[in-house]
C-alpha positions in Angstrom: -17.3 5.4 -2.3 -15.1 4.8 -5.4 -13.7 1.5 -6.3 -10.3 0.3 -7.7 -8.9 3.6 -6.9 -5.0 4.1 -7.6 -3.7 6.9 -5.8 -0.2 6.7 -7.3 2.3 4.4 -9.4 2.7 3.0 -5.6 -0.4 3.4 -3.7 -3.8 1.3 -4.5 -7.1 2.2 -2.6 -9.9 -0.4 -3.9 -11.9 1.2 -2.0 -11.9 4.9 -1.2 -13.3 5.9 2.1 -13.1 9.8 2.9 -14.9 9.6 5.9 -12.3 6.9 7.6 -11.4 7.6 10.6 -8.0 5.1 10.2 -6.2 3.9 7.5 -4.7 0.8 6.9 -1.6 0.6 5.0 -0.4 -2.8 3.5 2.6 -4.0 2.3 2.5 -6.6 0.4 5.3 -10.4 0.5 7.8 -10.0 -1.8 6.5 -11.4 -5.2 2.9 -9.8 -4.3 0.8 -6.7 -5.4 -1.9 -4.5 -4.0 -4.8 -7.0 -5.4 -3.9 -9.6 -2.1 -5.5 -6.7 -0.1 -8.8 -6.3 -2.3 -10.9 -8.6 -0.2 -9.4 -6.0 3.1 -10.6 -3.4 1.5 -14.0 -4.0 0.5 -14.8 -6.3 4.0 -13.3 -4.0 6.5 -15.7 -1.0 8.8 -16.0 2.0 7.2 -14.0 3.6 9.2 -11.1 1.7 8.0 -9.4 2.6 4.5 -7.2 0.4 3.1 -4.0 1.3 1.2 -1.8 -1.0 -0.4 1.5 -0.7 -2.2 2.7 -1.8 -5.6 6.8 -2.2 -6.5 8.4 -1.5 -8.9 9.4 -4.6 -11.2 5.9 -5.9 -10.0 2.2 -7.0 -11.4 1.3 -3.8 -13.2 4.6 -2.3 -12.8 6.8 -5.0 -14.0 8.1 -2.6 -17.0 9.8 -0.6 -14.5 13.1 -2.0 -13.0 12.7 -3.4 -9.2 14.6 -1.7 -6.2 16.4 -4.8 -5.3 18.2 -3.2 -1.7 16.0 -2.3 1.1 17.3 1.4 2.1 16.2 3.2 -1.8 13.1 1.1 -1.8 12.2 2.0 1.9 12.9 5.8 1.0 10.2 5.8 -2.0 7.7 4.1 0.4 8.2 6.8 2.8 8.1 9.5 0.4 4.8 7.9 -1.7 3.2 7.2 1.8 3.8 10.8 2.9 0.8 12.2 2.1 -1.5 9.8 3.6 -0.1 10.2 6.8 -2.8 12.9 7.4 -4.7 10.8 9.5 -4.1 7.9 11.9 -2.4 4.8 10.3 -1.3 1.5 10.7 1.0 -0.7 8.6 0.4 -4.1 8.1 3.9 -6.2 6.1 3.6 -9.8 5.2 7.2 -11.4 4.7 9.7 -8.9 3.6 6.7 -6.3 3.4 6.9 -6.7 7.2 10.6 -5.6 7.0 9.7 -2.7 4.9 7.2 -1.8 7.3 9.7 -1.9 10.2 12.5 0.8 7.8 
């Protein structure tokens, strides 16, 4: 198991679970980062892996400028999330993060 595990500029895995069975994506409100789903991560089964995304304009990325209009910000979700889209997923938004989910 490795911990505090960024997959991409977008994608945060605190804690990496090869084995899952699921994984749960999360998509953080709209001032939040990947750390609100930390606690997730480490407390969830083992069968679940947790994902969470980081914007840009945001906590560790706040040197890069924000997408400030839902359909280019949804489209570089999509395309980061791609490739984790191996296995069984579910996406979990809070706030806007829900509406993200939903595009």
């Amino acid at each position: 198991m490795s911990v505090n595990y960024i997959v991409s500029p977008w994608i945060t895995c605190y804690v990496q679970r090869p084995n899952a069975t699921v994984r749960l994506i999360c998509i953080p409100h709209g001032g939040g980062g990947p750390q609100s789903y930390k606690a997730w991560a480490e407390q969830l089964p083992e069968h679940i892996e947790v994902l969470a995304l980081s914007f840009p304009g945001r906590g560790s990325r706040h040197a890069e400028t924000a997408l400030r209009s839902m359909a280019p910000l949804a489209d570089e979700v999509s395309k980061a999330l791609k490739p984790y889209l191996n296995k069984p997923y579910a996406l979990f938004g809070h706030s806007v993060g829900a509406l993200i989910a939903y595009e």
